[in-house]
BAVODREN-580403 format. One record per residue (C-alpha): residue number from 1; residue in one letter; y, z, x. Coordinates in steps of 0.001 Angstrom, whole numbers, m for minus. Each point is the difference from the previous one (the first is absolute). Example, Ala and Ser with C-alpha at 12.3 -4.5 7.8 and 13.67 -1.06 7.14 Angstrom:
BEGIN
n, res, c2, c3, c1
1, A, m4500, 7800, 12300
2, S, 3440, m660, 1370
//
This chain:
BEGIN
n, res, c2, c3, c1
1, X, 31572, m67106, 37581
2, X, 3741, m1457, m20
3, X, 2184, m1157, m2595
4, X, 2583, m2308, 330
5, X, 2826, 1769, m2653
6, X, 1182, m3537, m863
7, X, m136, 1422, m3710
8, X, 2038, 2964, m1492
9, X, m2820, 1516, m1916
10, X, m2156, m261, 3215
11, X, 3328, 2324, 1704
12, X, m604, 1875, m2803
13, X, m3213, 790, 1555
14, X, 885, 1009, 3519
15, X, m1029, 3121, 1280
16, X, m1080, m102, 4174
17, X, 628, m2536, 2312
18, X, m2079, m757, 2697
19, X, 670, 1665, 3539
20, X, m1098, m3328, 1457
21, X, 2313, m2566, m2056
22, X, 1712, 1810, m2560
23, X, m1328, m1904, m2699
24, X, m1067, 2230, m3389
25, X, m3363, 1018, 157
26, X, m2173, 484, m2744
27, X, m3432, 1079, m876
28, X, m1654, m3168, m755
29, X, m3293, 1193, m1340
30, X, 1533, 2625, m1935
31, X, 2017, m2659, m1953
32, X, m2799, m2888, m160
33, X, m2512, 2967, m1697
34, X, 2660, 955, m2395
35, X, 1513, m3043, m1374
36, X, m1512, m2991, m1903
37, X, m574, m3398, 1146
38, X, 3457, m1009, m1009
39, X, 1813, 2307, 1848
40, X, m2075, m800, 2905
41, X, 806, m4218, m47
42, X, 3569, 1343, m761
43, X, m218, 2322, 3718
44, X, m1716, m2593, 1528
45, X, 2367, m2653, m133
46, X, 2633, 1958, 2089
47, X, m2366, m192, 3247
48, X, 1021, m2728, 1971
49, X, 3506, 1932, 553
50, X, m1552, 2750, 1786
51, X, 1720, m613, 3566
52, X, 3406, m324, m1522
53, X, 2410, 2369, 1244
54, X, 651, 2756, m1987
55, X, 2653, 1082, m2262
56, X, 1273, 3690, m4
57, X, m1205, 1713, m3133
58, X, m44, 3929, m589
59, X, m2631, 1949, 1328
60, X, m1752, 2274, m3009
61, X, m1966, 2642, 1747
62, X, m2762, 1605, m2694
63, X, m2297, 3013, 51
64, X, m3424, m1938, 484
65, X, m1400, m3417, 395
66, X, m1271, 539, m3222
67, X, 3169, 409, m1760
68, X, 1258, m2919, 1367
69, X, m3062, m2136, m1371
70, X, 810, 843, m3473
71, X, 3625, m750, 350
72, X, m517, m3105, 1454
73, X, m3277, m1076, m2619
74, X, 2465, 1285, m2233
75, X, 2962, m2271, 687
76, X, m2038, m3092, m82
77, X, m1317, 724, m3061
78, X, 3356, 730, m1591
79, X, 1169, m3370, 1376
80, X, 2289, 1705, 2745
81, X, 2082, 1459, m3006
82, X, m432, 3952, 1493
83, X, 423, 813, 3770
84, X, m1619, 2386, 2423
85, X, 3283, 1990, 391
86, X, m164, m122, m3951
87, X, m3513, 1444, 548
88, X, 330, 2005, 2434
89, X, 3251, 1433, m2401
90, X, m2045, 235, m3037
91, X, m2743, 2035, 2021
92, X, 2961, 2467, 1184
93, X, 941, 409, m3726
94, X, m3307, 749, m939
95, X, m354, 2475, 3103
96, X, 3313, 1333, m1124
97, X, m1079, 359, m3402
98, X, m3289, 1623, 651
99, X, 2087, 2316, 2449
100, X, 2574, 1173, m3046
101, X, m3198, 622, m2410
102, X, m1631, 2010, 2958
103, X, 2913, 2062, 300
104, X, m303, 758, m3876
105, X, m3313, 425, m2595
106, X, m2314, m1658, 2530
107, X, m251, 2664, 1855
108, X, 161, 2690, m1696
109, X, m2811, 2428, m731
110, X, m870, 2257, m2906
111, X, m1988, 2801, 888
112, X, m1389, 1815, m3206
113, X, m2643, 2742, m330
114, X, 1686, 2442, 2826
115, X, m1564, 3091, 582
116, X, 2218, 3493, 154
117, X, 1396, 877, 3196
118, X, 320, m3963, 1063
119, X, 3366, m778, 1685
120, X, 1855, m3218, 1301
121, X, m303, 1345, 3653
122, X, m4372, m328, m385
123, X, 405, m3396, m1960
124, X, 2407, m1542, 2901
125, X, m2582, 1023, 2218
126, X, m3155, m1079, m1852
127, X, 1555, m3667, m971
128, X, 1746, m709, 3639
129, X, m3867, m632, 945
130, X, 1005, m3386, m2291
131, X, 3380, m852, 1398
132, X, 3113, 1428, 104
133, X, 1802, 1940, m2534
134, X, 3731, m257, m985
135, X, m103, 2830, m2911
136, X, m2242, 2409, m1756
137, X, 862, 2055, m3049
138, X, m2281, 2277, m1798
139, X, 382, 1625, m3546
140, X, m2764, 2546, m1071
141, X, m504, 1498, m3031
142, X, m1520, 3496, 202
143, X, m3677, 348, m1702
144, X, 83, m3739, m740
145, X, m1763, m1563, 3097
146, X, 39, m3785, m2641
147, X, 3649, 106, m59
148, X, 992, 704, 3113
149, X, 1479, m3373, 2419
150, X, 1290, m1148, 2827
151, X, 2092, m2907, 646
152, X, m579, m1507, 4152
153, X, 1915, m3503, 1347
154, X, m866, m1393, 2715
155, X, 1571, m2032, 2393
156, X, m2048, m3535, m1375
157, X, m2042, m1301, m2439
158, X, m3469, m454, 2133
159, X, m184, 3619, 624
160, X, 431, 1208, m3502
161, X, m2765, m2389, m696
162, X, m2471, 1353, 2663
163, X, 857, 3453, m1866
164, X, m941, m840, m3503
165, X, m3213, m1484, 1546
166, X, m1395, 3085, 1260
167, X, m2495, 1390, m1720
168, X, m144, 3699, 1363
169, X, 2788, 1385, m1348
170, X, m429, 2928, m2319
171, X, 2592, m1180, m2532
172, X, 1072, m2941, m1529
173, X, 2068, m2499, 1939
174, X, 1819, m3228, m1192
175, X, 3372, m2183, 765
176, X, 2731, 555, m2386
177, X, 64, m3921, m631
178, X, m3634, m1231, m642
179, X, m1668, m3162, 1302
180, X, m2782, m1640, m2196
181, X, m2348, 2740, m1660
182, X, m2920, 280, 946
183, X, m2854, m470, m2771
184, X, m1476, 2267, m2415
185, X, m3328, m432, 746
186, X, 860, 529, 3288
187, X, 1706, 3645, m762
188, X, m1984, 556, m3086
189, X, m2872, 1406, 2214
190, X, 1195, 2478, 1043
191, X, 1510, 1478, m3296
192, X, m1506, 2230, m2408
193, X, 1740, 1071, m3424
194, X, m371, 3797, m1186
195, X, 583, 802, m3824
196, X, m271, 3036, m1908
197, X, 2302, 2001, 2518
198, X, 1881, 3140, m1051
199, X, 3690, m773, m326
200, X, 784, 2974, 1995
201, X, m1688, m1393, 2808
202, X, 1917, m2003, 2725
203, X, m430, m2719, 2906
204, X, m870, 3012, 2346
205, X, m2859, 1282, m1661
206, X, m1823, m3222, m437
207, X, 445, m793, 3400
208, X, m1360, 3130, 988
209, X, m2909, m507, m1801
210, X, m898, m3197, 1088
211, X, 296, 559, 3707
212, X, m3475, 1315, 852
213, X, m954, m3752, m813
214, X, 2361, m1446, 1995
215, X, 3729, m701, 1055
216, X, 1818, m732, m3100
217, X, 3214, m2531, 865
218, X, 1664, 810, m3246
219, X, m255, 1386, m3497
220, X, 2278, m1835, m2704
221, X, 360, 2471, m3669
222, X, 359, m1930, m3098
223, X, 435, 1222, m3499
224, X, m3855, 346, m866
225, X, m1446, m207, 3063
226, X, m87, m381, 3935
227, X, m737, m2245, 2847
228, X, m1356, 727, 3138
229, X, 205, m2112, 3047
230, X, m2547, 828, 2695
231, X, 257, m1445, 3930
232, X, m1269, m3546, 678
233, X, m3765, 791, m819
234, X, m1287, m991, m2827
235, X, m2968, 2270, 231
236, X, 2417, 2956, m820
237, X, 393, m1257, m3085
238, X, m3428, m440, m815
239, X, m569, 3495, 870
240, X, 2182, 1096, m2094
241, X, m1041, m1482, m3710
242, X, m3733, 1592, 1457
243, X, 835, 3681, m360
244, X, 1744, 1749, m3309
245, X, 3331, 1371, 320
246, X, 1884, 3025, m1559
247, X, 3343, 310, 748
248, X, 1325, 3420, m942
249, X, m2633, 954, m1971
250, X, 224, m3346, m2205
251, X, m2909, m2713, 477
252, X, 1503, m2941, 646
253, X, m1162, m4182, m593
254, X, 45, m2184, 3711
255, X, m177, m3522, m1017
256, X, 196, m2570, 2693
257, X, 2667, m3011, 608
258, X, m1462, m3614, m908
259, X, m58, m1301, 3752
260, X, m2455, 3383, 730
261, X, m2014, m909, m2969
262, X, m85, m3805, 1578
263, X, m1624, 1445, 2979
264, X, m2412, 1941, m1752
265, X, m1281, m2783, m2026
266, X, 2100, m183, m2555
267, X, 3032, m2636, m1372
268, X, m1845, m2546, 1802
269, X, m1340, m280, 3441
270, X, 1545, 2183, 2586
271, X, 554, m801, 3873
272, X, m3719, 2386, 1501
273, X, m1898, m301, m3269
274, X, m345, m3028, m1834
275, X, m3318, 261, m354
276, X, m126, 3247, m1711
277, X, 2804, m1481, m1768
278, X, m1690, m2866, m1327
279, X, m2735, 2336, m1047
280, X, 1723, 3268, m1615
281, X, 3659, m697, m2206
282, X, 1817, 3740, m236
283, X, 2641, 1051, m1105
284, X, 2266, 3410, m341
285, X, m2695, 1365, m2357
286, X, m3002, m881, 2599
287, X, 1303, 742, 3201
288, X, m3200, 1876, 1000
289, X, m2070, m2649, m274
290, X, 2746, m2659, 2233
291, X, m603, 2940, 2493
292, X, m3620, 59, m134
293, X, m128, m4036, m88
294, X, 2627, 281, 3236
295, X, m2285, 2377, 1605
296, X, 2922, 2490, 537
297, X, m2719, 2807, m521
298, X, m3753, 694, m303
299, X, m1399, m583, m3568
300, X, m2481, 2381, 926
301, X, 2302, 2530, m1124
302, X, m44, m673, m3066
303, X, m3853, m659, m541
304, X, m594, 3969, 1389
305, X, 2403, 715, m3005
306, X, m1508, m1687, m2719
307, X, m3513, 1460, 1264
308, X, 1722, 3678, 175
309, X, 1491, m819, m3951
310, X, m3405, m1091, m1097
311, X, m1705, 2801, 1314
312, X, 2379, 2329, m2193
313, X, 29, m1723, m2884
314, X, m3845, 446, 275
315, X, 270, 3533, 730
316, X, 2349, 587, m3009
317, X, m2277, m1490, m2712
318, X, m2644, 1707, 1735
319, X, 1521, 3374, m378
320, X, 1632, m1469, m3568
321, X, m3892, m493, m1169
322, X, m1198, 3771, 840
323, X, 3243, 2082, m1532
324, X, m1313, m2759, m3043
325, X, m3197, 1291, 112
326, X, 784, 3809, 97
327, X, 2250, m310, m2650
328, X, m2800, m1593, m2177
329, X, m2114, 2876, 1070
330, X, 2623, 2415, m944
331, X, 846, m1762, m3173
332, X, m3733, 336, m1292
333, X, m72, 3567, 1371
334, X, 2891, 730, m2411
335, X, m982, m1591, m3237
336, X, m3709, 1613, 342
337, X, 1890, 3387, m235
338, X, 2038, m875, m2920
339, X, m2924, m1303, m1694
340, X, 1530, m3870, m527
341, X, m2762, m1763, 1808
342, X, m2993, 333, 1083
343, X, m818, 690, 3769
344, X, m2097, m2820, 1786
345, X, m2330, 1841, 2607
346, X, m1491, m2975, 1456
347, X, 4037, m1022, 871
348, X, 721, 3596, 568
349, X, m3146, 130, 2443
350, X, 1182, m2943, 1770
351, X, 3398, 726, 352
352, X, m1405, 3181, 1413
353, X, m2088, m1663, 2272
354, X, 2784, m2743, 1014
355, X, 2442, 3191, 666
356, X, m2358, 1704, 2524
357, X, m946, m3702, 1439
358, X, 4200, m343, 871
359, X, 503, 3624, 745
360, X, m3128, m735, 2689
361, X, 1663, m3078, 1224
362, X, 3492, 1754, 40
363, X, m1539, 2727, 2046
364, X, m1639, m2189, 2610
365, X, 3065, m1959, 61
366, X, 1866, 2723, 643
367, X, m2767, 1331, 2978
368, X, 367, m3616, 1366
369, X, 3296, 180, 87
370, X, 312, 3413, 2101
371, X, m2235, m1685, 1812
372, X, 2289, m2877, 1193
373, X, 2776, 2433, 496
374, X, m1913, 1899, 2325
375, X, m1064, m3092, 1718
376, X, 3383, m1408, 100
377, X, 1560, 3287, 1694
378, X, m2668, 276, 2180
379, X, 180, m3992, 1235
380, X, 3556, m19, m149
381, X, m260, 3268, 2204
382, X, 2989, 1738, m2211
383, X, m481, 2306, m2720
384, X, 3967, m387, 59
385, X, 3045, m1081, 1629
386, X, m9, 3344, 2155
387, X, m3695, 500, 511
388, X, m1503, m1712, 2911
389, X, m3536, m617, m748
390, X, m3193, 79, m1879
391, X, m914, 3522, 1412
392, X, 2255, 1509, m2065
393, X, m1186, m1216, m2828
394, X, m3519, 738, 494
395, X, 896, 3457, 1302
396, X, 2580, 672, m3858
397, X, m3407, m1319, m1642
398, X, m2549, 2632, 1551
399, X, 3029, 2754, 310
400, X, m12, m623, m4063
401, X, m3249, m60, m430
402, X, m893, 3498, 1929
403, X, 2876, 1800, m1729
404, X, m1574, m717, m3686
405, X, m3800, 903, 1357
406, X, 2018, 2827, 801
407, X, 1825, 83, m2744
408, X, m3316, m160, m2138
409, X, m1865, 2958, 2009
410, X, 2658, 2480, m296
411, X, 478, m898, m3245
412, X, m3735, 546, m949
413, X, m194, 3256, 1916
414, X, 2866, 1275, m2182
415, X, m1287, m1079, m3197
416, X, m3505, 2159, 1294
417, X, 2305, 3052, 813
418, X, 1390, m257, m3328
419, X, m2698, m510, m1862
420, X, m1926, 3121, 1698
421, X, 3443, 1983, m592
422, X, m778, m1048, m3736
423, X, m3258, 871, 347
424, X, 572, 3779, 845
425, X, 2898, 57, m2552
426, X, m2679, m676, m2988
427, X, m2963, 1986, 1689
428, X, 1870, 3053, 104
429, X, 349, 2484, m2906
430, X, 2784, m1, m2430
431, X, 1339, 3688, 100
432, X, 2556, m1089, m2333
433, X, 3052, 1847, 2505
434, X, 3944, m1440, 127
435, X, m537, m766, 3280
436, X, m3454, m1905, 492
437, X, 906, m2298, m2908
438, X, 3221, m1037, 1050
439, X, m1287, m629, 3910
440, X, m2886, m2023, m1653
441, X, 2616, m2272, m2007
442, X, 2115, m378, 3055
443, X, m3407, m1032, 1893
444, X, m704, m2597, m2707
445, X, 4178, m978, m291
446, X, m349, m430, 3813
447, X, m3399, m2336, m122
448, X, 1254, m1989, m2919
449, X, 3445, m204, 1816
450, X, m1803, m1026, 3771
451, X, m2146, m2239, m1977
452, X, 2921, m1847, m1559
453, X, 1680, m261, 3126
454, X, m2823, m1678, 2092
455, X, m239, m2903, m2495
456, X, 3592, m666, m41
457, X, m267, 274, 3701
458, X, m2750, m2641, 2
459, X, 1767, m2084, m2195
460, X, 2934, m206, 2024
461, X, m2326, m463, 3422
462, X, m1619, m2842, m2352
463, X, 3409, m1790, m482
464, X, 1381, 282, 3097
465, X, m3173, m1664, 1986
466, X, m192, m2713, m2987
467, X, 3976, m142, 876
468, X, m905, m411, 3955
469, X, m2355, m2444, m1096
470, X, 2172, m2578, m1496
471, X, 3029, 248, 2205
472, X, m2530, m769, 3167
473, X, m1215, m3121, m2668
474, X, 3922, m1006, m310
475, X, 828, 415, 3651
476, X, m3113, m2535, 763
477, X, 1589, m2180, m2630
478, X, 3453, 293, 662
479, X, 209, m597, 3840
480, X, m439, 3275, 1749
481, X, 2271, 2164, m2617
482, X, m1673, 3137, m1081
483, X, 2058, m276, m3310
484, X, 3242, m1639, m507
485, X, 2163, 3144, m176
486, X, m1913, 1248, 3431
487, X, 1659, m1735, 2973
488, X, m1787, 1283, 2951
489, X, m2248, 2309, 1626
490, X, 2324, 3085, m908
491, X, m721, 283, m3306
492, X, m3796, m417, 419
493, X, 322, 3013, 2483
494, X, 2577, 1942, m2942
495, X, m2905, m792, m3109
496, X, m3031, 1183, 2711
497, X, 1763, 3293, 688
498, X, 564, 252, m3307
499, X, m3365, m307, m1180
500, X, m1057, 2554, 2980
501, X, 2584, 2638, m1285
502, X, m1361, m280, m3635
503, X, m3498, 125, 795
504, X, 1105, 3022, 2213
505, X, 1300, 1722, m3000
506, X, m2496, m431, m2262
507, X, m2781, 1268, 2444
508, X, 2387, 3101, 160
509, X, 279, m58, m3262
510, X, m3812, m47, m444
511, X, m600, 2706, 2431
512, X, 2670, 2394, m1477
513, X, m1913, m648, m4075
514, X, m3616, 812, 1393
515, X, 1767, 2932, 1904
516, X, 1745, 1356, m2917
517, X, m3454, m860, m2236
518, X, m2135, 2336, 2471
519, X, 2446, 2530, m286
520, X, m29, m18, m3267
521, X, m4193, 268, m343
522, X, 303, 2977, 2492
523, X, 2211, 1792, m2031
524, X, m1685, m548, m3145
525, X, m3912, 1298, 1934
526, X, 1991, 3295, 1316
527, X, 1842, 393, m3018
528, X, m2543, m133, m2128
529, X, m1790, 2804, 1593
530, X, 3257, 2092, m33
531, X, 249, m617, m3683
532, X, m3834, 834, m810
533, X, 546, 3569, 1992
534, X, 3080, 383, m1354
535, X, m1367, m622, m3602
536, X, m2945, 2332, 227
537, X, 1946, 2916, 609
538, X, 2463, m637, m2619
539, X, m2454, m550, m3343
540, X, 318, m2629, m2868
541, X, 3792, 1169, m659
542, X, 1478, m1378, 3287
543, X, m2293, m3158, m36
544, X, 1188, m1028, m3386
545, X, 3799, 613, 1573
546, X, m1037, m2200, 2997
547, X, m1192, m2654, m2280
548, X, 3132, m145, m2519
549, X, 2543, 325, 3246
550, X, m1848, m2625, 1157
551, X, 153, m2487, m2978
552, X, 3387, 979, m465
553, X, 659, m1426, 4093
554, X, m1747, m3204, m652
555, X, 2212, m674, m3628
556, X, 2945, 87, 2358
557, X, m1683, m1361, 2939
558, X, m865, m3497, m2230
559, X, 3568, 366, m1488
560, X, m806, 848, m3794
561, X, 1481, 1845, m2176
562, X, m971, 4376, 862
563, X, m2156, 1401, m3363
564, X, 248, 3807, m390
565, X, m2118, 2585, 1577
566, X, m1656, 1244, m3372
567, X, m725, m3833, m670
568, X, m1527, m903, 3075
569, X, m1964, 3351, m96
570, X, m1305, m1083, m3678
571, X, m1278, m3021, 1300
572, X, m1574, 1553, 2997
573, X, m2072, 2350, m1970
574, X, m660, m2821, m2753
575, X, m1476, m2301, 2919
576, X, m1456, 3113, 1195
577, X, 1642, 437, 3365
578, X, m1155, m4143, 813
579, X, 2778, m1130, 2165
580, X, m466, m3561, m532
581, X, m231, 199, m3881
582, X, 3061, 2179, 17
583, X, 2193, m2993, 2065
584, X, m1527, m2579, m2417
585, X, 751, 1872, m3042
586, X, 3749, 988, 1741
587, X, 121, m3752, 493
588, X, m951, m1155, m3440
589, X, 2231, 2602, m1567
590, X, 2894, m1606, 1908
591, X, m950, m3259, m894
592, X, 99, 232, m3458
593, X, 3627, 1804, m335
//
């Protein structure tokens, strides 16, 4: 449409002409939409001077159409009092304004939180992805990743922006002159506060120790405790207050920020949860049950827990109840001995009976429970980590099994071969001579000494298959580990040879006794009949020397104090040339000095 400028404040208004008449031309409907109905009966009385010639006026070129809509809705309203080239100049101030702050705080980044080894060549290079950069200075602090910074400018405000917004950076970004904060709640969520931290531990380590949950953005110190600002989900957060922390050796408190607590259910209704929030209030002191109301993990958890507490509890008083009842046992035990009180046999009889009852149960339990190791091993199809299958189980079981039947037999035929070496010891005839006598006592030193030496042998065979026994029961309870100190199949291998070179040994050792034993009984059958010829020729005189050299051999042999010949002679004769008299009264003659 065109104006007649017939009125100043209507010049005041040009800005094109028509390429047709030269007239101003203005955006009718532009004006009409934004102006009252005043302003329109005040426009509207101008139009019957639309054909008259023009009169030269300035032409005001603007950036948009736009722009020139508000200048001109602008001017009417202001009564023509401001101009579009007083617009258009006050827009250029502004622009030069905005340009002056760009060139200063505006766009100016902080970088804080840089790691070691980070220089301004890598941070030009990372940020140019933003816009261009005028300047980049870094200052790092050895050993302190918190306090090391960089300062970046670039070449306008818009680009610095798109910086800070980035969320991907692994340290904290922000302009050196800040625009309207953003909320709490909305930064709370991702902020956790840590107290009870050593004071010789630093920013470092408590980022370190947070990062297997996720990428921490920043870690502030204060005096008494620390906070910890993790990336842009809030589920890191979360999954930290769910595990407990110790931070160089210390345990430490993780208490959540109020907005996280929001979103859990607590402080009111959060943004995902308001109806567990309307249901469940928490606080800092019940944060496990906001996560169990928010779902965050399975309660599950903790109903396998309580079960596994109750169980023990049980298993405690049950165990509290029978060291009770021993005791009680024990207790009337003792006072019948010291006469205090009488002893109750009906109780004593039943607490009798109840013993064997639980040492019944406790040996079936203990059957059953071999049983389930063997089961497990053989359905899990490892005895251990290193062995492969049930086979070898089955084949350790019968191997162990064959060497104690064997164990047994030889054992039995030795005990026969002594006993009939016994036999012909006592059958013979005492000819009272140095030497039969003292081969006899080493034949009976050598039993007694074999004899003593298979039980301890047992024992030990006993212990080390009750031993085999419960580590295969804790390796079917523990996973696969034989024992906890055994890590694989090496040392299974190392105790098996083990056992082989023992058993080896004592067979040897076996052999080499009954050897020595039969040796031994020989000697004593052809010595005897060297001693009877030799006594025959020699009369009563050189038996009665035989005899005292003899006793005088076995006084030294048993280490006792030697007697003189004359004495040992006088008790000879008094005993009348009885050997075993004569060592009993030699004996009791020792005893009593």
């Amino acid at each position: 449409m065109c104006f007649k400028p017939c009125d100043k404040r209507l010049e005041e208004l040009a800005w094109l002409r028509c390429s047709r008449c030269g007239n101003i031309v203005c955006h009718w409907s532009c004006v009409v939409k934004r102006t009252t109905v005043k302003q329109r009966k005040w426009l509207e009385a101008f139009m019957p001077y639309n054909d008259a010639p023009p009169v030269p006026c300035p032409n005001i070129h603007l950036e948009s159409g736009e722009l020139c809509c508000k200048a001109i809705v602008g001017c009417i309203r202001e009564g023509g009092k401001s101009s579009v080239r007083k617009y258009a100049d006050c827009k250029a101030r502004q622009q030069e304004e905005q340009g002056m702050d760009s060139n200063m705080s505006s766009r100016v980044l902080l970088c804080r939180g840089l790691e070691e080894g980070v220089d301004s060549t890598a941070l030009s290079a990372l940020f140019s992805a933003y816009g261009e950069v005028e300047d980049c200075k870094v200052q790092n602090t050895p050993g302190k990743m918190d306090e090391s910074e960089a300062m970046l400018v670039f070449a306008d405000t818009l680009s610095a922006k798109r910086a800070v917004e980035q969320d991907k950076l692994p340290f904290k970004v922000e302009l050196l002159r800040q625009g309207k904060k953003k909320s709490s709640r909305e930064h709370g969520r991702h902020f956790i506060s840590v107290k009870g931290i050593p004071s010789e531990v630093d920013a470092s380590t408590i980022r370190n120790h947070f990062a297997h949950i996720g990428r921490v953005r920043h870690v502030e110190l204060k005096q008494r405790h620390a906070e910890v600002f993790f990336d842009e989900d809030q589920q890191l957060s979360r999954n930290a207050l769910l595990i407990r922390h110790v931070i160089d050796g210390s345990p430490v408190t993780i208490t959540a920020s109020k907005a996280l607590l929001r979103s859990l259910g607590g402080y009111g209704r959060g943004e995902e949860e308001e109806e567990e929030a309307a249901k469940t209030r928490v606080n800092s002191k019940h944060v496990w049950k906001a996560m169990q109301a928010a779902n965050v993990f399975d309660p599950s958890v903790f109903e396998v827990k309580e079960e596994a507490k109750k169980r023990e509890e049980e298993e405690e008083e049950e165990e509290l109840d029978l060291e009770l009842y021993c005791a009680m046992i024990e207790s009337k035990c003792s006072l019948n001995e010291h006469g205090d009180l009488n002893l109750d046999e009906e109780a004593l009889a039943r607490a009798l009976e109840e013993s064997a009852r639980l040492k019944e149960e406790e040996e079936a339990s203990y059957r059953e429970l071999i049983e389930q190791a063997i089961e497990a091993s053989t359905t899990r199809g490892k005895f251990t980590e290193g062995m492969e299958e049930e086979e070898e189980l089955r084949r350790a079981l019968e191997e162990s099994a064959r060497l104690k039947e064997e164990e047994e037999a030889s054992y039995r035929e030795q005990v026969d071969k002594l006993l009939e070496v016994s036999r012909a010891v006592e059958g013979r005839e005492e000819k009272g001579t140095e030497v039969a006598m003292e081969e006899e006592k080493e034949g009976e030193g050598e039993l007694r000494r074999a004899l003593e030496e298979s039980a301890r042998l047992k024992e030990e065979e006993e212990a080390s298959y009750r031993k085999l026994i419960e580590q295969a029961i804790e390796a079917s309870t523990t996973g696969g580990k034989f024992t906890e100190g055994m890590e694989e199949e090496e040392e299974l291998r190392r105790a098996l040879e083990e056992s082989a070179r023992l058993k080896e040994e004592e067979e040897a050792s076996y052999r080499e006794q009954v050897d020595k034993l039969l040796e031994v009984s020989r000697a004593e059958a052809g010595g005897g009949c060297e001693l009877e010829g030799r006594g025959g020729g020699g009369g009563e005189g050189e038996e009665e020397r035989c005899m005292v050299e003899g006793l005088m051999a076995e006084l030294r042999l048993v280490g006792m104090q030697e007697m003189e010949e004359e004495q040992v002679k006088a008790l000879l004769r008094a005993n009348k040339f009885n050997y075993d008299e004569t060592i009993n009264a030699i004996l009791d003659a020792q005893t009593d000095k």
